[in-house]
PDB file as gemmi writes it, atoms N, CA and C in Angstrom:
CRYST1    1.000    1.000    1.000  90.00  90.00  90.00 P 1                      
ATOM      1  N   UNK A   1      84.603 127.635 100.162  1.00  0.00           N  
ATOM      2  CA  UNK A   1      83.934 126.514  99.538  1.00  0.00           C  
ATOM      3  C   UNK A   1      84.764 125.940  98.396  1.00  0.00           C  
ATOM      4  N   UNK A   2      85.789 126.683  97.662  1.00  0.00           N  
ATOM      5  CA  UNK A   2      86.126 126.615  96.605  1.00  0.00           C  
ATOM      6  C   UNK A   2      87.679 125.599  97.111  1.00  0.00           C  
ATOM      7  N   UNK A   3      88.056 125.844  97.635  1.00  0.00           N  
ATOM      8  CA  UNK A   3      89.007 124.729  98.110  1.00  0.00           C  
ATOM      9  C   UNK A   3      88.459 123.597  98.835  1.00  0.00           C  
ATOM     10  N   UNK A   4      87.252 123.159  99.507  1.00  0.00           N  
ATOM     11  CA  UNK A   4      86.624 122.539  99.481  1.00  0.00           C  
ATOM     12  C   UNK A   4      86.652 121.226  98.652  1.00  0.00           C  
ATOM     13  N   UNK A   5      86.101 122.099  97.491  1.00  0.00           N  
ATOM     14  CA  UNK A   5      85.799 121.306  96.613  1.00  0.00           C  
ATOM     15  C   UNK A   5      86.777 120.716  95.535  1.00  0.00           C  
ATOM     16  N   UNK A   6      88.084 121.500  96.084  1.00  0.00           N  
ATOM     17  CA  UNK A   6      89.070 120.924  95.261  1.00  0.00           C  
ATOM     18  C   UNK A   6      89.390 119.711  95.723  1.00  0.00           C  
ATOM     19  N   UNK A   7      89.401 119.950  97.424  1.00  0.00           N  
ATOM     20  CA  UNK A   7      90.015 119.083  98.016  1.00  0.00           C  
ATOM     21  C   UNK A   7      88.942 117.461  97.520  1.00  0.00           C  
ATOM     22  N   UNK A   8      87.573 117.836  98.010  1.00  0.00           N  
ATOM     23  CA  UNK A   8      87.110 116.620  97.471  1.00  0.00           C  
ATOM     24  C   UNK A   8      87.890 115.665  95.915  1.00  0.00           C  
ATOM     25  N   UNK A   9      87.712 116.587  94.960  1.00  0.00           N  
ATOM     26  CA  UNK A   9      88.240 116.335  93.733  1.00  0.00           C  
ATOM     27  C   UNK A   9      89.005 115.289  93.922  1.00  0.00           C  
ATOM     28  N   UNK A  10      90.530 116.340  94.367  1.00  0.00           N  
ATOM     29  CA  UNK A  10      91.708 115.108  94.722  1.00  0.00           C  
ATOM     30  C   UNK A  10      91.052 114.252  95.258  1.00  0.00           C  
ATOM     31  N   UNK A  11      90.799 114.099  96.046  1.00  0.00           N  
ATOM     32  CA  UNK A  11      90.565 112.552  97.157  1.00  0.00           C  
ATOM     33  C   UNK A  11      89.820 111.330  96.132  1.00  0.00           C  
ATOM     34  N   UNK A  12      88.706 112.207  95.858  1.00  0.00           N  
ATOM     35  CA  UNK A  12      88.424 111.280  94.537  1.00  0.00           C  
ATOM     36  C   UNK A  12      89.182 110.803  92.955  1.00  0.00           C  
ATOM     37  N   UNK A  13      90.061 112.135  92.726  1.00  0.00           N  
ATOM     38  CA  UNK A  13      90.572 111.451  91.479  1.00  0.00           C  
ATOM     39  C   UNK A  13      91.655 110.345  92.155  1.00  0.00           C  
ATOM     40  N   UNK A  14      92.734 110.614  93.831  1.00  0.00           N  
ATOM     41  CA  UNK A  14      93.142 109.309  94.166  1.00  0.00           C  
ATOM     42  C   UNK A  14      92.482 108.260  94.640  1.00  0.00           C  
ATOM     43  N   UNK A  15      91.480 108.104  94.827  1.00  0.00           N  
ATOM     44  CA  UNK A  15      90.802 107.224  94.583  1.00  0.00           C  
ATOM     45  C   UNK A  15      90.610 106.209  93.782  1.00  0.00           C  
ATOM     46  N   UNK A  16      90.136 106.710  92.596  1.00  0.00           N  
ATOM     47  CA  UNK A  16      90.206 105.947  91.432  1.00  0.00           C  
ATOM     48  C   UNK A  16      91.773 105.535  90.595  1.00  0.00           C  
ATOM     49  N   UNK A  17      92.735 106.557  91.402  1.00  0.00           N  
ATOM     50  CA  UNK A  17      93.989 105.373  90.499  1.00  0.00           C  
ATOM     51  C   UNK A  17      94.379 104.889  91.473  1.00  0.00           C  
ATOM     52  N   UNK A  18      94.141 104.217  92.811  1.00  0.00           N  
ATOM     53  CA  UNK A  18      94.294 103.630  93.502  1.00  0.00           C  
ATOM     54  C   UNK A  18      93.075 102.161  93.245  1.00  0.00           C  
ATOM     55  N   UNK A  19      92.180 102.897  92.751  1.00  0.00           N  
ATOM     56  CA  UNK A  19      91.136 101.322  92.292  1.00  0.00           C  
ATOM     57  C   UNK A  19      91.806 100.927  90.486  1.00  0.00           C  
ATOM     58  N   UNK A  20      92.334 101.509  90.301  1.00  0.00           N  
ATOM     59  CA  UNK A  20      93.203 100.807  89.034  1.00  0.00           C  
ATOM     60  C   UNK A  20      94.783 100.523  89.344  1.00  0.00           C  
ATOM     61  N   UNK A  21      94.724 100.115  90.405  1.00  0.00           N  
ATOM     62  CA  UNK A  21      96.347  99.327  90.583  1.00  0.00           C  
ATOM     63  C   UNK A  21      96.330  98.846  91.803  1.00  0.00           C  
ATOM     64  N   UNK A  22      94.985  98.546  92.025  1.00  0.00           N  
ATOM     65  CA  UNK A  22      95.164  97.386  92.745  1.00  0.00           C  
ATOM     66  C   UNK A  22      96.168  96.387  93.354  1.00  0.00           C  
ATOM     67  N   UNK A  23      96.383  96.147  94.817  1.00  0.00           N  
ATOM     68  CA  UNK A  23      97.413  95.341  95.324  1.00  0.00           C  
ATOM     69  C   UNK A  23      97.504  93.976  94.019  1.00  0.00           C  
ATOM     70  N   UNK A  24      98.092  93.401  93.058  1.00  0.00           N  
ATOM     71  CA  UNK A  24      97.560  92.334  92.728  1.00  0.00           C  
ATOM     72  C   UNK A  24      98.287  90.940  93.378  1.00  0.00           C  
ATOM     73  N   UNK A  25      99.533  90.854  94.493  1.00  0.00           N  
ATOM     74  CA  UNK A  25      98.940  89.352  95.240  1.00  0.00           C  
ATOM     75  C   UNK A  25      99.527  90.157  96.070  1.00  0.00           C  
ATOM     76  N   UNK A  26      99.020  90.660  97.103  1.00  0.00           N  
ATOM     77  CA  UNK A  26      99.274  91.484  98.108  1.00  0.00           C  
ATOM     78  C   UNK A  26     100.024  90.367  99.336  1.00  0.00           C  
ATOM     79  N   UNK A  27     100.745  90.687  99.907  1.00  0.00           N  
ATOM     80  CA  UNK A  27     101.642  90.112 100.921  1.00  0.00           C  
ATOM     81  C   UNK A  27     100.357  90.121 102.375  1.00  0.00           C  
ATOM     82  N   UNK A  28     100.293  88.793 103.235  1.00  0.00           N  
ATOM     83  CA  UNK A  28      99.006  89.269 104.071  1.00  0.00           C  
ATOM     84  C   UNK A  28      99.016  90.161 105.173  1.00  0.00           C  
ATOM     85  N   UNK A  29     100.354  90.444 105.530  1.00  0.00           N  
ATOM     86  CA  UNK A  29     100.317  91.440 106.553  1.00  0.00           C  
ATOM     87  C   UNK A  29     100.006  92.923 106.189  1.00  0.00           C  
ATOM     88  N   UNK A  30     101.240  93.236 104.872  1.00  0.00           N  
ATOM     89  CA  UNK A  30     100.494  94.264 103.685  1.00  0.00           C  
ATOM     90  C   UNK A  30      98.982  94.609 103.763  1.00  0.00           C  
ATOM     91  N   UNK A  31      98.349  93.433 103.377  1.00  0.00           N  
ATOM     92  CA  UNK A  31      96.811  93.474 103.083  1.00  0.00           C  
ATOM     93  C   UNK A  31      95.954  93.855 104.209  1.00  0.00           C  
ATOM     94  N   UNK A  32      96.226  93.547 105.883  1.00  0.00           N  
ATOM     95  CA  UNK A  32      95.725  93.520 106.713  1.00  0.00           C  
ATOM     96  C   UNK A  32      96.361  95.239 107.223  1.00  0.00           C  
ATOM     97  N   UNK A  33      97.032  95.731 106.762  1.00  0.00           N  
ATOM     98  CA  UNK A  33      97.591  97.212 107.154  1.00  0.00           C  
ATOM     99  C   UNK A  33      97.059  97.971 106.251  1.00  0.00           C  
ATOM    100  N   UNK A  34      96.673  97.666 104.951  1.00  0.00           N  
ATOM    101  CA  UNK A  34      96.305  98.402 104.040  1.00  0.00           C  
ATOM    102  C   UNK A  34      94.921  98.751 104.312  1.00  0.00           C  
ATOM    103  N   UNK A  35      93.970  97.474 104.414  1.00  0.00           N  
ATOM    104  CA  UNK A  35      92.988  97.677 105.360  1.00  0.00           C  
ATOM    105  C   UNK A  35      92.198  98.184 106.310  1.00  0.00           C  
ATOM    106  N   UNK A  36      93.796  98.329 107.663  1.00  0.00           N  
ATOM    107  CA  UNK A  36      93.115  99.240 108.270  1.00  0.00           C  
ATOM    108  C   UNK A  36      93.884 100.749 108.061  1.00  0.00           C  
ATOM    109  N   UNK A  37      94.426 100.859 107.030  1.00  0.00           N  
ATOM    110  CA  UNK A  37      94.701 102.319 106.712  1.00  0.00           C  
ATOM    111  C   UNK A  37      92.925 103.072 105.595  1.00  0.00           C  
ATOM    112  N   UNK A  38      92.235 101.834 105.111  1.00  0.00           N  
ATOM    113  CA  UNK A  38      91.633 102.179 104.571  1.00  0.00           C  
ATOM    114  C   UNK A  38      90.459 102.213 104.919  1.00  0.00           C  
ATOM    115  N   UNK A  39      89.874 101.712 106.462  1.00  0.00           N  
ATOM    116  CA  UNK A  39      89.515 101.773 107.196  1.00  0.00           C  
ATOM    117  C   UNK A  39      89.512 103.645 107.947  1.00  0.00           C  
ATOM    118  N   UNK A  40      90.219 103.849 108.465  1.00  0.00           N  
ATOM    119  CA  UNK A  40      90.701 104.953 108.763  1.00  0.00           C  
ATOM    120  C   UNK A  40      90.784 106.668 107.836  1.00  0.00           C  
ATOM    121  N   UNK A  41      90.878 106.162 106.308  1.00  0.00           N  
ATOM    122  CA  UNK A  41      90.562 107.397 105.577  1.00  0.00           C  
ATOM    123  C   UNK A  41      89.108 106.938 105.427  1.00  0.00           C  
ATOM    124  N   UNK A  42      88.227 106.088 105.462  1.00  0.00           N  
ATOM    125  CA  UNK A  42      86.594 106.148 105.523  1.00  0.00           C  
ATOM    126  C   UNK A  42      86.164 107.058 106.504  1.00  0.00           C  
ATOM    127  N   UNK A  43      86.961 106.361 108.010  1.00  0.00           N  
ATOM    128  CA  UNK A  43      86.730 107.229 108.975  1.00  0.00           C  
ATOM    129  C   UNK A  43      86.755 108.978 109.200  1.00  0.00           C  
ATOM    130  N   UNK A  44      87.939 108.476 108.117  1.00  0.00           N  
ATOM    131  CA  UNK A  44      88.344 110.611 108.410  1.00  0.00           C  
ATOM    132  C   UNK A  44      87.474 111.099 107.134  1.00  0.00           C  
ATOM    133  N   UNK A  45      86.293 110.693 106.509  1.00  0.00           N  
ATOM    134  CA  UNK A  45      85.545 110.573 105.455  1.00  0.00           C  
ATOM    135  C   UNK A  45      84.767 111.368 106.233  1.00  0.00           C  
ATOM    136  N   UNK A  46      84.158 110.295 106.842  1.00  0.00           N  
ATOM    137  CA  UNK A  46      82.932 109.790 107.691  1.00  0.00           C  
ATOM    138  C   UNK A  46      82.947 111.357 108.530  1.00  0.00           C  
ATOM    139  N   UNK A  47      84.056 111.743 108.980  1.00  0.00           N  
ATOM    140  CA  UNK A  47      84.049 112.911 109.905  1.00  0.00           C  
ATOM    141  C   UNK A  47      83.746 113.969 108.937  1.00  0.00           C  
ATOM    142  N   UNK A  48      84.062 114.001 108.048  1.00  0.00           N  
ATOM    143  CA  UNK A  48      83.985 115.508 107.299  1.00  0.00           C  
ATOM    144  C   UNK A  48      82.411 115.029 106.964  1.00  0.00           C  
ATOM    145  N   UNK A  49      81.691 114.737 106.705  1.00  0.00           N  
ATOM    146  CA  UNK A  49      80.141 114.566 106.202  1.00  0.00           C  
ATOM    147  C   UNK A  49      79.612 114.639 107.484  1.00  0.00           C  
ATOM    148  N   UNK A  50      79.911 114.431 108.834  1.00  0.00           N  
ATOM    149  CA  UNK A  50      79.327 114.683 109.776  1.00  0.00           C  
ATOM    150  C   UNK A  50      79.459 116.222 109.870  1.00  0.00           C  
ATOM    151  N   UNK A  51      80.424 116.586 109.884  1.00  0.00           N  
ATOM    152  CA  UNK A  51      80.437 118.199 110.107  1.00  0.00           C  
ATOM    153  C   UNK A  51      79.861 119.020 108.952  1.00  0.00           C  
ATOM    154  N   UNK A  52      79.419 118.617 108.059  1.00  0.00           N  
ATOM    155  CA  UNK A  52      79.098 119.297 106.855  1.00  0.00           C  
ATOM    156  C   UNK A  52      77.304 119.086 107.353  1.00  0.00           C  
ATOM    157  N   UNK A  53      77.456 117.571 107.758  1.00  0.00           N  
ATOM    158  CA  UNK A  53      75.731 117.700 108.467  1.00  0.00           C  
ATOM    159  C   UNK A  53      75.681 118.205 109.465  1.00  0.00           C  
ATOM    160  N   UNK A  54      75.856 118.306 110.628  1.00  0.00           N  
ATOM    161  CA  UNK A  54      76.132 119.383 111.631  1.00  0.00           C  
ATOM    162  C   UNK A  54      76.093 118.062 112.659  1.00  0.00           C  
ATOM    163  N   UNK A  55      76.392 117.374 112.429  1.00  0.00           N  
ATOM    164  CA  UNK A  55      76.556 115.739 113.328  1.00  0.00           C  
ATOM    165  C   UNK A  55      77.288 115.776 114.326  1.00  0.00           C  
ATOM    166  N   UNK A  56      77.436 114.987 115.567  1.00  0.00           N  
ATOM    167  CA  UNK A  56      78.494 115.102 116.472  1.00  0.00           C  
ATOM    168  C   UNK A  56      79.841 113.848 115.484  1.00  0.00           C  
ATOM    169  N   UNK A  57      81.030 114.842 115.843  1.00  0.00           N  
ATOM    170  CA  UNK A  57      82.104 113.856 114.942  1.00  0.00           C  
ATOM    171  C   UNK A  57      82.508 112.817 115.341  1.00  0.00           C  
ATOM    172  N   UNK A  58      82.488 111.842 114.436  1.00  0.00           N  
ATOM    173  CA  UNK A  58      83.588 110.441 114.841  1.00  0.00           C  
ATOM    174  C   UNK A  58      84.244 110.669 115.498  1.00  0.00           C  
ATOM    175  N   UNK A  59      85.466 108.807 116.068  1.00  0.00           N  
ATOM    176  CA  UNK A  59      86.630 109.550 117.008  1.00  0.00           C  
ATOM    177  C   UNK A  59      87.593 109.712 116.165  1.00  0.00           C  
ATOM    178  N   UNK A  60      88.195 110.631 116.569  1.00  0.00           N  
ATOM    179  CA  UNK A  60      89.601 110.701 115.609  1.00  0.00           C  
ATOM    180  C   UNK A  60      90.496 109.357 115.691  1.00  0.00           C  
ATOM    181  N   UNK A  61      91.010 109.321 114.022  1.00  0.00           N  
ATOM    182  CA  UNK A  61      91.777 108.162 113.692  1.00  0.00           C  
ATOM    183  C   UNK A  61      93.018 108.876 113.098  1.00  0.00           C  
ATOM    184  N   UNK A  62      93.817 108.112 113.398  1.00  0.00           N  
ATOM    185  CA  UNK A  62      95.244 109.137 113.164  1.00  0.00           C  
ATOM    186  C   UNK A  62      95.848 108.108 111.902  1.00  0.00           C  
ATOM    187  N   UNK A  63      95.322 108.517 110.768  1.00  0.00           N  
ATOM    188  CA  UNK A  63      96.189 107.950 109.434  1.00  0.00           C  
ATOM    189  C   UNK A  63      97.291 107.995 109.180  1.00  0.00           C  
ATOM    190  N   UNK A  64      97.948 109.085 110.216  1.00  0.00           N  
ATOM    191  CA  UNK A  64      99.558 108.997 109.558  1.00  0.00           C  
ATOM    192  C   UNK A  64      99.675 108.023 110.005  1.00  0.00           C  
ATOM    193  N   UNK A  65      99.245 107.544 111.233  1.00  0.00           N  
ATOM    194  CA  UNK A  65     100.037 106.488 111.884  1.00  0.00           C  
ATOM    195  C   UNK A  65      99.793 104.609 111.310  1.00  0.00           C  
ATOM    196  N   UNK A  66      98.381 104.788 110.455  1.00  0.00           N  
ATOM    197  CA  UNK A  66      98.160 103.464 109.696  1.00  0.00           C  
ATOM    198  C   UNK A  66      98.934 103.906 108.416  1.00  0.00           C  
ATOM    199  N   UNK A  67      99.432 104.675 108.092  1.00  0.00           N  
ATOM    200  CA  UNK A  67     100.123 104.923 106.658  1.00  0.00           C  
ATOM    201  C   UNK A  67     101.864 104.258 107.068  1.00  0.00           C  
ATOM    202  N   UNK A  68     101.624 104.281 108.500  1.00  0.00           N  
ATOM    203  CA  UNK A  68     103.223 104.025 108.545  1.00  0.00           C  
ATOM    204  C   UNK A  68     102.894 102.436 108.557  1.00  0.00           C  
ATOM    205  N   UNK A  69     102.561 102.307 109.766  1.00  0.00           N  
ATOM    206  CA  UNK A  69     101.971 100.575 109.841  1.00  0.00           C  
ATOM    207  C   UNK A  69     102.135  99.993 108.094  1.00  0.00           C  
ATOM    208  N   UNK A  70     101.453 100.460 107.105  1.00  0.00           N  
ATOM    209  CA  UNK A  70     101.686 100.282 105.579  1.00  0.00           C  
ATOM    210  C   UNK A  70     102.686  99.510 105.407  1.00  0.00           C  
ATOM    211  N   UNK A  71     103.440 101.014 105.702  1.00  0.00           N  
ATOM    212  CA  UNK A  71     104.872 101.059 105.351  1.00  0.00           C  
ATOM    213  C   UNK A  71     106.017  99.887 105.904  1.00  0.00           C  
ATOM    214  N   UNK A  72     105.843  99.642 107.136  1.00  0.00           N  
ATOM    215  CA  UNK A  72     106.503  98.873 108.346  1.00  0.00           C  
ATOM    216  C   UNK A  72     106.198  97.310 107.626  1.00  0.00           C  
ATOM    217  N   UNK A  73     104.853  97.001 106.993  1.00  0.00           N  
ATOM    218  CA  UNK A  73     104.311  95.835 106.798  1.00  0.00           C  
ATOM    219  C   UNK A  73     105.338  95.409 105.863  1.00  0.00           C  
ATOM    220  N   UNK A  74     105.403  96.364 104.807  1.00  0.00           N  
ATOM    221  CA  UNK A  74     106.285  96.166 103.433  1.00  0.00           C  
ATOM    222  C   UNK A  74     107.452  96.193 103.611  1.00  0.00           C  
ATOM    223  N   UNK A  75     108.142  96.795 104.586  1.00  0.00           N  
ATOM    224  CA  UNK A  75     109.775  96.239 104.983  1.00  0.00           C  
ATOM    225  C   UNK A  75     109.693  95.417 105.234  1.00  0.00           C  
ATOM    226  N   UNK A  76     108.930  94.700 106.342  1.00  0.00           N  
ATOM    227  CA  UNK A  76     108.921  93.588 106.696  1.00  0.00           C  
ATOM    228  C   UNK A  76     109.256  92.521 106.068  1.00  0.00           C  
ATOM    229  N   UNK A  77     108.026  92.564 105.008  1.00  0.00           N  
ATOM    230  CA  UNK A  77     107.941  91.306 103.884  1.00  0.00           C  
ATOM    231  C   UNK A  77     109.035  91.540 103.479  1.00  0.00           C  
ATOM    232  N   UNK A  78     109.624  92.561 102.683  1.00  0.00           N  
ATOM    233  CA  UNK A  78     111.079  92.244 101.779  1.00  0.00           C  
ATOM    234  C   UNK A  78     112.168  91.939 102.871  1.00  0.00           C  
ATOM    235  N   UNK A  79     112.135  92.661 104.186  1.00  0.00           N  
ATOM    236  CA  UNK A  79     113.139  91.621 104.961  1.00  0.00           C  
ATOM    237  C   UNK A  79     113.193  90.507 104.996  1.00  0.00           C  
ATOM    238  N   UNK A  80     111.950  89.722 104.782  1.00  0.00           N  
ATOM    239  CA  UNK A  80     111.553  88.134 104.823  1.00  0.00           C  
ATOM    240  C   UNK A  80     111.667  87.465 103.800  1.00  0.00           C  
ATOM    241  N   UNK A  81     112.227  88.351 102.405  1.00  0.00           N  
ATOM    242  CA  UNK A  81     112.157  88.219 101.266  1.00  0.00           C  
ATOM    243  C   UNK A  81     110.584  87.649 100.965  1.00  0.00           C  
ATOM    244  N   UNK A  82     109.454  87.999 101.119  1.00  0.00           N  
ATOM    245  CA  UNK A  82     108.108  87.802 101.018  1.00  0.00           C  
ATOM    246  C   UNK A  82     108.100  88.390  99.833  1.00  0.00           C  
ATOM    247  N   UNK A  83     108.141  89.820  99.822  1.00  0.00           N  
ATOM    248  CA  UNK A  83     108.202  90.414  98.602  1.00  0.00           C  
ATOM    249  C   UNK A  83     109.225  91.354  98.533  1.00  0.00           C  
ATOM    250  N   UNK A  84     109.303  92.769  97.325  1.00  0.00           N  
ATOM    251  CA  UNK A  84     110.199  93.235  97.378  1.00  0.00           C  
ATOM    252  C   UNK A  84     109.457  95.208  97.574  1.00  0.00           C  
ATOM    253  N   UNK A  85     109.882  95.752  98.435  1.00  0.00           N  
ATOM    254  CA  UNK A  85     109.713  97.281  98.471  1.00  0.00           C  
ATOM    255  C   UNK A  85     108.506  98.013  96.858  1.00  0.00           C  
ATOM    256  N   UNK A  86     109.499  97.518  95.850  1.00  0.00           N  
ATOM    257  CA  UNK A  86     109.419  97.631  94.499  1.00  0.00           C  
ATOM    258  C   UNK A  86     108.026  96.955  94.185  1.00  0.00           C  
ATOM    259  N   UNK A  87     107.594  95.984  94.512  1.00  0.00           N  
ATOM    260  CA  UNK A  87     106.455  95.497  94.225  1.00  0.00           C  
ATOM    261  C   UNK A  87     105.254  96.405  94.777  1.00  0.00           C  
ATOM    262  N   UNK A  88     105.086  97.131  95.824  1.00  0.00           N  
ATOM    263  CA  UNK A  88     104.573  98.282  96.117  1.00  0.00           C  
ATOM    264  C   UNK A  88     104.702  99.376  96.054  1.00  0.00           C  
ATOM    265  N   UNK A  89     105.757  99.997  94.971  1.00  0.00           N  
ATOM    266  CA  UNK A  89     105.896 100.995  94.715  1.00  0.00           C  
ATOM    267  C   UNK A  89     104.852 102.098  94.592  1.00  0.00           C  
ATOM    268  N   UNK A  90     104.114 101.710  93.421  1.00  0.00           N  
ATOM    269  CA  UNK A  90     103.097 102.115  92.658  1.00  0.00           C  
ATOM    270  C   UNK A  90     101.905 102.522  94.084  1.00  0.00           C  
ATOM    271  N   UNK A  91     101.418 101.701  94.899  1.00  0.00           N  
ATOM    272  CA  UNK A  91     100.310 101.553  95.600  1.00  0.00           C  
ATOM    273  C   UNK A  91     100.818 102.745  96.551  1.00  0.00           C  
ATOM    274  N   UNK A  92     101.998 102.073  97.051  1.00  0.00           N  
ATOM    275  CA  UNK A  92     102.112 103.255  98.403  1.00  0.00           C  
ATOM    276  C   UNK A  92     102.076 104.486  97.962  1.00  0.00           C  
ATOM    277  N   UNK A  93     102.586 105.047  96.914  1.00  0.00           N  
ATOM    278  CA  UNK A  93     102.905 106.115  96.340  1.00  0.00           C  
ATOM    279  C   UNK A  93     101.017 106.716  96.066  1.00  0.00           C  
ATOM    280  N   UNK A  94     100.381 105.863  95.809  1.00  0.00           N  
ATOM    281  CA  UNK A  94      98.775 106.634  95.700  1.00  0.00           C  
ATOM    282  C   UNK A  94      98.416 106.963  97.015  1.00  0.00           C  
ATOM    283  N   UNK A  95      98.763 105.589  98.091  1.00  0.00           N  
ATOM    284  CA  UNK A  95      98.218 105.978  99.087  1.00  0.00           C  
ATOM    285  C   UNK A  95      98.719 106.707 100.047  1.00  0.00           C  
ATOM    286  N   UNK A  96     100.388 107.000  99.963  1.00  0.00           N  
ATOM    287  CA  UNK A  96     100.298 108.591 100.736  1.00  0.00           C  
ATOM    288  C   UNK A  96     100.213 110.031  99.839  1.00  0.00           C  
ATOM    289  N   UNK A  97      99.578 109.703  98.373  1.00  0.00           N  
ATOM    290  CA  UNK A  97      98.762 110.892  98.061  1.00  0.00           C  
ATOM    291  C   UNK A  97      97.537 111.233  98.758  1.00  0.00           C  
ATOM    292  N   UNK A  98      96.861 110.008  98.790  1.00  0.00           N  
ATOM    293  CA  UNK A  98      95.235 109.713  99.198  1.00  0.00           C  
ATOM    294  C   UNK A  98      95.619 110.197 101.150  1.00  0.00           C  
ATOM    295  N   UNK A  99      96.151 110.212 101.573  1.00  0.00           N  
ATOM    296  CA  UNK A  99      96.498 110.600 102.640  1.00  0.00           C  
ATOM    297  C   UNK A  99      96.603 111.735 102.716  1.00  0.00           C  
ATOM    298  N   UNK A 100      97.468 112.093 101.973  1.00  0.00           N  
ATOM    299  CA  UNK A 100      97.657 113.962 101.831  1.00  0.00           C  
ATOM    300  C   UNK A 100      96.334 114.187 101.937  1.00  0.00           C  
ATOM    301  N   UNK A 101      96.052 113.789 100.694  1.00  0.00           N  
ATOM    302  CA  UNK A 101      94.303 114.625  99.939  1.00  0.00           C  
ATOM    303  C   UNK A 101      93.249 114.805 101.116  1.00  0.00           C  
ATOM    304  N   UNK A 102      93.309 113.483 101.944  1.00  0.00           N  
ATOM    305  CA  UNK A 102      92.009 113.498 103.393  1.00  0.00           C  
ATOM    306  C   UNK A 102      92.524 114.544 104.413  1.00  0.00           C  
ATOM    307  N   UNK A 103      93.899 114.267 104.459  1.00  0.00           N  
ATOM    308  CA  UNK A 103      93.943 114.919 105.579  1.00  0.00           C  
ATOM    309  C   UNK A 103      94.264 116.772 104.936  1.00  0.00           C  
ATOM    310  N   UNK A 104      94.084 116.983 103.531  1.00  0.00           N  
ATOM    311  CA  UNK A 104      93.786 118.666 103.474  1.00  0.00           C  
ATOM    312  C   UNK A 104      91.872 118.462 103.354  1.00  0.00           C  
ATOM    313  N   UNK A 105      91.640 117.735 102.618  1.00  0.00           N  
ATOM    314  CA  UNK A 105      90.311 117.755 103.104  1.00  0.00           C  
ATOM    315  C   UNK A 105      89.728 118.073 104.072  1.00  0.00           C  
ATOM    316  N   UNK A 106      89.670 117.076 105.529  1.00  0.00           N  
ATOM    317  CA  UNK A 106      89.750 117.126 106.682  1.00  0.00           C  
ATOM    318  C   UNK A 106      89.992 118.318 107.439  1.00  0.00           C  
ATOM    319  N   UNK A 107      91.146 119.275 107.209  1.00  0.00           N  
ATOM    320  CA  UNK A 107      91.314 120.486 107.689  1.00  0.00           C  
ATOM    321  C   UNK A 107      90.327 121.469 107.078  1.00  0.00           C  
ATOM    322  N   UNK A 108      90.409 121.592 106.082  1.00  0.00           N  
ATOM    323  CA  UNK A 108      89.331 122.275 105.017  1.00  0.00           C  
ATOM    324  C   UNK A 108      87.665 122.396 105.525  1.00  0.00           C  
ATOM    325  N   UNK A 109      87.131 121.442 106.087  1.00  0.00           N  
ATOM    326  CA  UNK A 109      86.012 121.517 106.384  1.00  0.00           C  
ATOM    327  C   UNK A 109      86.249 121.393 107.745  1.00  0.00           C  
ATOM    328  N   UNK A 110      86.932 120.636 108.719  1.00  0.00           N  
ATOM    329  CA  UNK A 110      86.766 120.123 109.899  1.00  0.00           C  
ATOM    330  C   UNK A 110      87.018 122.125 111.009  1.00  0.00           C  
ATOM    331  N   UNK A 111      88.269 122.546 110.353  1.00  0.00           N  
ATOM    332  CA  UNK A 111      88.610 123.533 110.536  1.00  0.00           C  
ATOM    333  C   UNK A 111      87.383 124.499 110.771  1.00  0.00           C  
ATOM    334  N   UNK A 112      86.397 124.449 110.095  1.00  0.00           N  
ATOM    335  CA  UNK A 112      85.383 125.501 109.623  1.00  0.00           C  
ATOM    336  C   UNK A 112      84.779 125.666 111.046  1.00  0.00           C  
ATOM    337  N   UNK A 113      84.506 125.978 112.002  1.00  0.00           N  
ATOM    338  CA  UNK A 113      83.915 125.924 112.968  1.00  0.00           C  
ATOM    339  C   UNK A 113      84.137 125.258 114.023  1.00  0.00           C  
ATOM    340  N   UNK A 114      83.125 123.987 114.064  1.00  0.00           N  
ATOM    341  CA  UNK A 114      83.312 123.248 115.522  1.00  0.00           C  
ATOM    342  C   UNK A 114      84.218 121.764 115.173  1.00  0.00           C  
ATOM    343  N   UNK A 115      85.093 121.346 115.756  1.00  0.00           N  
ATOM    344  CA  UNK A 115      85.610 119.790 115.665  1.00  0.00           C  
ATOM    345  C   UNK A 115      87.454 120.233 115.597  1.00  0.00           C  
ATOM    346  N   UNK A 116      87.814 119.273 115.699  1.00  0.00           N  
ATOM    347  CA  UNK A 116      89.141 119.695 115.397  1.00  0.00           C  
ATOM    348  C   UNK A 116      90.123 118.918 114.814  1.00  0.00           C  
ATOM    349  N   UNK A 117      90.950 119.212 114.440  1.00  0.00           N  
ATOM    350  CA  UNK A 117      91.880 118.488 113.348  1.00  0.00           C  
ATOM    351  C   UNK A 117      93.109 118.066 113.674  1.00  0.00           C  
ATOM    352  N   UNK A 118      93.965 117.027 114.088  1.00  0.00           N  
ATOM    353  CA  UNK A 118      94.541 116.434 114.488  1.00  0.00           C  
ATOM    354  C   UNK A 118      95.654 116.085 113.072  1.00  0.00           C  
ATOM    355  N   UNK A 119      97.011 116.782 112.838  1.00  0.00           N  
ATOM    356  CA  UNK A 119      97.852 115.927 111.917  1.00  0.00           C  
ATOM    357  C   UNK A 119      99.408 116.380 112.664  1.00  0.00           C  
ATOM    358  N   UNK A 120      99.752 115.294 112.172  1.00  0.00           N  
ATOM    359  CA  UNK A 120     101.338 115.297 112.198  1.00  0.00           C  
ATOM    360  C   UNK A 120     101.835 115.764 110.945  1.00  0.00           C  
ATOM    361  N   UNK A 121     103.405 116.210 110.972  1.00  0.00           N  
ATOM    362  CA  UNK A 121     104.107 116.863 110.124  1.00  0.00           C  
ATOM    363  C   UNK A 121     105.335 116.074 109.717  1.00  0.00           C  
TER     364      UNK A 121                                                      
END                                                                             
């Protein structure tokens, strides 16, 4: 239980410095990847509260793979000179913490019994 609850912790303390640094003029492809990366840690949310209720689980959503999409968006733009890598420094850097954090979360509870846990390395 006790790692559990750490894990929650993290997820929530990245959380909140991810709601204080805000994209502020986010590039729109950026915005539309960020989206559905954030989309996707709800989802892998959504799964751990089902299993904690004894719920049948969501489908699995594979975040590494919207964390890359992220990533891909933001080369992009600075290839296009849209923006620059550097202008997202700060963000990406929370959000493949906030990634880490779900997906030890995710193992942490999902692990516990019935459902199963899906990550890349």
């Amino acid at each position: 239980m006790a790692r559990r609850d750490l894990a929650d912790q993290c997820v929530f303390l990245v959380l909140l410095a991810i709601a204080r640094h805000r994209l502020a003029v986010p590039d729109r492809p950026v915005l539309k990847e960020t989206m559905r990366l954030c989309e996707g840690i709800a989802a892998a949310i959504e799964r751990v509260a089902d299993k904690i209720r004894g719920r049948e689980l969501l489908a699995y959503v594979d975040i590494d793979e919207n964390m890359a999409a992220v990533q891909a968006a933001i080369s992009a733009g600075a290839a296009q000179d849209v923006c620059t890598e550097e202008t997202y420094l700060e963000e990406l850097s929370l959000y493949k913490e906030l990634v880490a954090a779900v997906k030890r979360l995710t193992a942490v509870t999902l692990s516990k019994g019935c459902g199963t846990v899906i990550t890349k390395s």
